[in-house]
N, C-alpha and C positions, 0 to 999 in steps of 0.2 A: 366381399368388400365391407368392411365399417361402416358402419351405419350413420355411425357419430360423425358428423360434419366439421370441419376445420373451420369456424366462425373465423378468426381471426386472417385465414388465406381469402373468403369471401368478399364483396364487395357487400355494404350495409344493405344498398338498395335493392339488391335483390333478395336480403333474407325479409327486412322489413318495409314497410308500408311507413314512410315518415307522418303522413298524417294521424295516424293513431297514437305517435307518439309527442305529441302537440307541436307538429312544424306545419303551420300552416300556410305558411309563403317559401318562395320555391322562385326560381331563377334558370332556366335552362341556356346556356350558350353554346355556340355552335363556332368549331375553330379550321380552319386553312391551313395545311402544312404547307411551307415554303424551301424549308430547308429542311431534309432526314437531320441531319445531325444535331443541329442545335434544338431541331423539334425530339428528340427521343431525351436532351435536355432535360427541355419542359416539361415530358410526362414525367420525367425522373421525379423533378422537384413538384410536380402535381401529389405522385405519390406518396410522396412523405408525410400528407395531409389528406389525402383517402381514405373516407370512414370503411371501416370494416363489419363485419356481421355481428362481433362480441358482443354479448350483452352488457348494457350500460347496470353498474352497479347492481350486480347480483347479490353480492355478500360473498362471489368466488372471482371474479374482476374486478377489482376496483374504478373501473374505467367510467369514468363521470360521460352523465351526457351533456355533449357539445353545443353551445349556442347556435352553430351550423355545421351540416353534412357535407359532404364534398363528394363526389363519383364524377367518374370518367369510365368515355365506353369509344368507339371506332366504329367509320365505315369499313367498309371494305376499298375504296382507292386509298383511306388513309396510311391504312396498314401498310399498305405498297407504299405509300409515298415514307415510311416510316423504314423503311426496306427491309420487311421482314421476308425470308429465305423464299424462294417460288417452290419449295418443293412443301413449304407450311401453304404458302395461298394458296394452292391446289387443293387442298384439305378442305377446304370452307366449301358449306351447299351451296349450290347453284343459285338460290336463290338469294341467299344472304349478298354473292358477287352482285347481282344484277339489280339488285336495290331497289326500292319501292315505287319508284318510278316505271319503269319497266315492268311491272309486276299490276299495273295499273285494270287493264282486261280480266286477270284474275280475281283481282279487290273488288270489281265493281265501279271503279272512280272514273264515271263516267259524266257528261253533263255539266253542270253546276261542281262535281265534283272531281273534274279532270282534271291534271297536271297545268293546262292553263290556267286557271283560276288559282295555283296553291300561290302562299306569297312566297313574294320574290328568291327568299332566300332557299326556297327550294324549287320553282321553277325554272332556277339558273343554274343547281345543282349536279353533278352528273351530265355537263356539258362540253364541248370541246375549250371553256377558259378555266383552267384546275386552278386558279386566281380566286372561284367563285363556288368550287365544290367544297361542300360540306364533308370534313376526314374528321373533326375528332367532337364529342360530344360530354361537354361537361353540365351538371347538375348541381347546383345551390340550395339546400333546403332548408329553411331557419325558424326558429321558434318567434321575429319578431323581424319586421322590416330591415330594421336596424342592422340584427345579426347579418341579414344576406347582402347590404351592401359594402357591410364591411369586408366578407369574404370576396365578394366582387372588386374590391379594390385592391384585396392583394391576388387576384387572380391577373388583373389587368397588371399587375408590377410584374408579374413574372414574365408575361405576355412580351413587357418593355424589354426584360431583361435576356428575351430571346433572342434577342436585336437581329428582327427577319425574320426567325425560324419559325415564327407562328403568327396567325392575325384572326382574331376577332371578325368573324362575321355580321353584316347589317341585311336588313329584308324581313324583316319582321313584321308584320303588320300589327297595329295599334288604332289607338283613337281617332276621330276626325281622320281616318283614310289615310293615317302614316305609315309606309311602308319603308321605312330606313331604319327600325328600331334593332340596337345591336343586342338584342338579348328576347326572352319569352319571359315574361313575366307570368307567375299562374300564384293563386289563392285560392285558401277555400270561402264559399259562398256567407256572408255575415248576414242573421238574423238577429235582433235586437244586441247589437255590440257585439256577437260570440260567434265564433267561426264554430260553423256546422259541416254536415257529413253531406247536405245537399246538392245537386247540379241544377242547372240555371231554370231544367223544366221542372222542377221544385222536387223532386226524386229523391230520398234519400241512397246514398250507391255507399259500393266499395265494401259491401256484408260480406261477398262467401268467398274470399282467396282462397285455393288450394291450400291445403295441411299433408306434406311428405315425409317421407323417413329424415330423421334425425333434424326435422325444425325442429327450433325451442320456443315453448311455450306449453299452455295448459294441457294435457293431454286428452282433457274433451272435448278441444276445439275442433278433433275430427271429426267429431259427429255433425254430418250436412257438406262437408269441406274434405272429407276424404274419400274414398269408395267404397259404393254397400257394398257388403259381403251377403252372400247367400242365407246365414244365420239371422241376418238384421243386424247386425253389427257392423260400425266403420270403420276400416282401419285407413291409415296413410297413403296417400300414392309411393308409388317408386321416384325416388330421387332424382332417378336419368331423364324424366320428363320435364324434369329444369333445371337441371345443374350438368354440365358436361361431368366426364369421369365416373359417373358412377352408371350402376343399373336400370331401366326402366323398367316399366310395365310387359314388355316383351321380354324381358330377362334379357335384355342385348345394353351394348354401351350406342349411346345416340353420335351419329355421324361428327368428325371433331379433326380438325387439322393437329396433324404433329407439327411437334412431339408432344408427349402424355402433357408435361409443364406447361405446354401452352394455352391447353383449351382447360385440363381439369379445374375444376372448383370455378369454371366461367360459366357464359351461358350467352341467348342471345336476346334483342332488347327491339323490339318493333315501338317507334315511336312517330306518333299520330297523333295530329293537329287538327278536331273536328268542332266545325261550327254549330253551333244552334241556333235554328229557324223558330226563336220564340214565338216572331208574332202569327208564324203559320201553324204551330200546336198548338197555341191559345184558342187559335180563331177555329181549327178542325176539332178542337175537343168542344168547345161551345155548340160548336155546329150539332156534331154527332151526340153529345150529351144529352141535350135540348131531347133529343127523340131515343136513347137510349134507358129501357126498362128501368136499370139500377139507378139510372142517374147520372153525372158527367164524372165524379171522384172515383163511382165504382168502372165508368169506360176508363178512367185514367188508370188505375190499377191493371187492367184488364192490358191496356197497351205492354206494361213492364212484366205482370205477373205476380208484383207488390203492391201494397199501397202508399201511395205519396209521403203521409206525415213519418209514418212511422218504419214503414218497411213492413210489416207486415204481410207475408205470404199468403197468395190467395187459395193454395190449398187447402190453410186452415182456417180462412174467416173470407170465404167466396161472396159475403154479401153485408150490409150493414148492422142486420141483427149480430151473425157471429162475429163480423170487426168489433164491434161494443164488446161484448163477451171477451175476446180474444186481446181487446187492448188492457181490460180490468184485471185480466192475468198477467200479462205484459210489466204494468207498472207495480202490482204486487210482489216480483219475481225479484231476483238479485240477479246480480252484473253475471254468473252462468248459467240461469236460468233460460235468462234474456237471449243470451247467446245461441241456447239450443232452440228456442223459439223462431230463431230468425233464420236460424240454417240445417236445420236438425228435422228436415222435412222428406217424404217422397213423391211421387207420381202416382207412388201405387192403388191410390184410390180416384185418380183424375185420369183414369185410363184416354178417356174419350174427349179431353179439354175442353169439359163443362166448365172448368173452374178455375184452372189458368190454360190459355188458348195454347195453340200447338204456334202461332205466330205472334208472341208474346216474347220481351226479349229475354226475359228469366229462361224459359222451356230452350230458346236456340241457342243460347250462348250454352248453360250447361241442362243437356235433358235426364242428366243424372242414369235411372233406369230404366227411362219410357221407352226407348230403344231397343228394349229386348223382349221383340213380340211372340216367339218360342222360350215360354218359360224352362230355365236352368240349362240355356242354351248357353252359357257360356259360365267360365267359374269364378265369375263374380258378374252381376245383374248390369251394371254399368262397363260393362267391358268396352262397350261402344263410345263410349262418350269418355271414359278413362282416358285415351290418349291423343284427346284434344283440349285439354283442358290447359288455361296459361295463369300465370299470375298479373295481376294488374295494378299499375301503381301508375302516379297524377294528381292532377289539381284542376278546377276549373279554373278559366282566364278569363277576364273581365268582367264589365258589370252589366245587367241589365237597363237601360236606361230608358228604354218607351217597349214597355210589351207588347203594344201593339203592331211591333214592325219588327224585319227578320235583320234588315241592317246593323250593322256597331260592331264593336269588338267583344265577343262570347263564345263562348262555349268551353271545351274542356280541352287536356293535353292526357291523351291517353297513350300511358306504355305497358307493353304486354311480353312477358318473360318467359319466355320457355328454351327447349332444348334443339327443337325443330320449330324451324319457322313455317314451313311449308306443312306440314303435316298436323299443327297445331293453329297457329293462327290464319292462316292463309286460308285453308279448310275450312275452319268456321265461317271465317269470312263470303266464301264463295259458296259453300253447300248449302250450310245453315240460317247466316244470313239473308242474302239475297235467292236464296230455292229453298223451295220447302219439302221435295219430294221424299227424304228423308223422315219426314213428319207426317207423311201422308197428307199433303197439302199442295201437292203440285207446283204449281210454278209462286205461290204465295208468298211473301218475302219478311221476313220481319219488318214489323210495324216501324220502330225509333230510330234502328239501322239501316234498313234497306233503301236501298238507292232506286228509291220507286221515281216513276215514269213519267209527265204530263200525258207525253206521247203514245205509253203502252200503260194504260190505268189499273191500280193495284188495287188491292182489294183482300178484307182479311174475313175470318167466319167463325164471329163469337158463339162455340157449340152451347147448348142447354143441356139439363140431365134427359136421361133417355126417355124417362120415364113422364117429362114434365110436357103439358099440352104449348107449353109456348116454344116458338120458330126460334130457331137462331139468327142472330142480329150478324148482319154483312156491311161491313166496314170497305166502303166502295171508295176511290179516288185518293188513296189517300199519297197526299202529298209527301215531299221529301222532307222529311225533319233535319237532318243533318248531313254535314259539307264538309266532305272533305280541304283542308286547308294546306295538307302539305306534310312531309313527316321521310323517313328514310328506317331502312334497317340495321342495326347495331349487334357488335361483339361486344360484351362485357368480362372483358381478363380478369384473374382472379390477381390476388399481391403478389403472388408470384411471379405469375406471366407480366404482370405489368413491370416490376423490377427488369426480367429478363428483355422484355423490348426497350427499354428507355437502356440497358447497356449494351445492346446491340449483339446479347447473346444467344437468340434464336436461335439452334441446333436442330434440326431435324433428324439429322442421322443417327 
């Protein structure tokens, strides 16, 4: 198979990350099929104004970039309610049918973080009133307020002009405890006037997305973003781990409903609405800092695996002497220098997570090669960790407005891209996240993620080097940082397939 990807069949949002390209407000709406026919309408006419993956102004596209993006994705009742063929929904994973709700015991969303608690618009979701189920998911993403409400107004004219066929979802939660709001609003977090790459626990995020066969961009953006190889060298993931139709990592094509048109050049889209417990990580990092060796910034790294201001990796500046050091290089570097700095790292000198913890969320989300405790046991070092890896795109949502309390409208809208939902996100989710046995950490859960317990007390265990006479620091009680709010999982069609349903020419055969 061609390696070269068909930017132009792709949807934008999955090839890029809009924040890097300065849209830093963002609009999610969530739509009710009423009527199949006048709704495959609407996608039609959605699709006409569907950003695609093309690069904006190469010097070989002319293709200017837009004041706003526009994507559209599907549950799985939407589909059906779209009446695409039963012998295509049969095609779809098991878990993609059964949608995020259901899938709840596996996630962890348990607690403060159970389906009761999500807002309305997805507690009511996947229920016996299809009046209130969430079927089809669109995305606004604009370089300025402005840009996104202008696209929302002609989104809302189409909607008119379905007359029936579709409706606008409410159940949002918002400010002052409103739960009627017809849209997500999400931005990124502003420091002195400038929208930053931070989330609301002050983290700088969104550094290492996967780098696969045939994205465009720098060619040494793989280095940290792709997979070691044996030599020390990175090359690309396999494409089949996020994009239907082609090859993965297993040299197989990933699980994909017919026909070829309908899934190739798609992929699928887990989208998650999670709260932050600011005034509970303020108050636990105060707490633990207060009696932590390095001090409260170097436990705050220690939680991520980075460091807050900058992102900096604590495999290569594990304590404050070498942060100083590490950051003098940093601002000396140019824009690829910078880049290999920040993701152009291993494990292979932090065997024993002296230096970034083995429940740290850098190490569970991607542990790169630590996982392969029989050297050249497999042929390439990261075998284990290669086909769990997703891509991540998002914005935080709201503002902080009393640090000291867990209340308000905050936290982030994280979507996560891959080709397997189960095998990729769910995995993490469930292995990595919330168990640590995989890490040689037993039942120990990641710190920021893990849907830790009052009931059953969690607890995490900052290693020292082997050699050094001091104890390692046990991170006892630690509360739940973050809430689940609600969220479902999504097909994202490529131009294709979306033509093909919006004319109601799904073929299977």
């Amino acid at each position: 198979m061609d390696k070269q990807l068909d930017l132009l069949d792709i949807q934008g949002n999955v090839i890029k990350a809009y924040g890097r390209y300065n849209f830093p407000v963002a609009r999610y709406l969530f739509l009710n099929i009423r009527d199949g026919k006048r709704a495959r309408e609407f996608v039609g006419a959605v699709t006409e104004e569907v950003t695609t993956a093309v690069k904006w102004d190469d010097g070989v596209n002319p293709i200017p970039k837009p004041p706003a993006t526009v994507n559209i994705a599907f549950t799985y009742p939407g589909l059906k309610q779209l009446n695409l063929p039963r012998a295509s929904l049969i095609g779809f994973p098991m878990e993609f049918v059964m949608g995020m709700k259901k899938r709840k015991d596996i996630l962890g969303d348990d607690g403060r973080s159970a389906p009761d608690h999500w807002d309305p618009i997805w507690r009511d979701s996947r229920e016996t009133d299809w009046n209130k189920d969430v079927h089809i998911w669109i995305s606004i993403n604009g370089q300025t307020p402005a840009d996104v409400q202008k696209r929302y107004e002609w989104l809302q004219e189409l909607v008119t002009r379905s007359a029936g066929g579709v409706a606008i979802l409410s159940g949002h939660r918002g400010d002052d405890d409103a739960e009627h709001l017809l849209f997500q609003d999400v931005h990124a977090v502003i420091e002195n006037g400038k929208p930053t790459s931070k989330e609301h626990f002050g983290y700088t995020d969104g550094i290492g997305d996967p780098v696969f066969e045939g994205l465009p961009g720098r060619p040494e953006r793989v280095i940290g973003r792709g997979k070691q190889m044996k030599d020390g060298k990175w090359a690309p993931l396999a494409t089949g781990e996020f994009i239907l139709g082609h090859r993965d990592e297993a040299d197989e094509y990933p699980t994909a409903p017919a026909p070829q048109l309908l899934s190739r050049n798609g992929t699928f889209m887990v989208y998650r609405k999670l709260h932050e417990n600011v005034g509970t990580f303020n108050a636990y990092l105060e707490q633990e800092g207060a009696k932590y060796p390095g001090g409260k910034e170097l436990l705050a790294a220690k939680f991520v695996g980075r460091w807050r201001d900058n992102g900096a990796p604590l495999v290569d500046a594990p304590d404050a002497k070498s942060k100083t050091e590490w950051d003098a290089k940093f601002l000396a570097a140019n824009a690829v220098e910078r880049d290999k700095m920040l993701s152009g790292f291993t494990f292979n000198n932090d065997k024993d997570g002296a230096k970034c913890p083995f429940s740290s969320h850098l190490r569970r989300i991607n542990p790169r090669a630590s996982l392969e405790s029989t050297p050249d046991a497999f042929e390439t070092p990261g075998a284990l960790a290669n086909r769990r890896r997703v891509m991540r795109r998002g914005l935080p949502y709201g503002d902080v407005k009393d640090a000291t309390r867990d209340d308000g409208n905050h936290g982030i809208v994280i979507m996560m891209i891959s080709a397997s939902i189960s095998r990729q996100f769910e995995f993490v989710q469930q292995q990595w996240i919330n168990y640590g046995n995989d890490f040689h950490a037993g039942n120990d859960k990641e710190i920021i993620l893990g849907n830790h317990s009052a009931d059953l007390s969690s607890r995490a265990v900052l290693e020292v080097e082997k050699d050094s006479d001091d104890a390692p620091y046990f991170l006892s009680k630690i509360p739940r940082l973050v809430e689940t709010r609600g969220g479902d999982y999504f097909f994202i069609p490529s131009m294709t397939a979306l033509r093909m349903i919006a004319k109601g020419i799904v073929d299977p055969t």
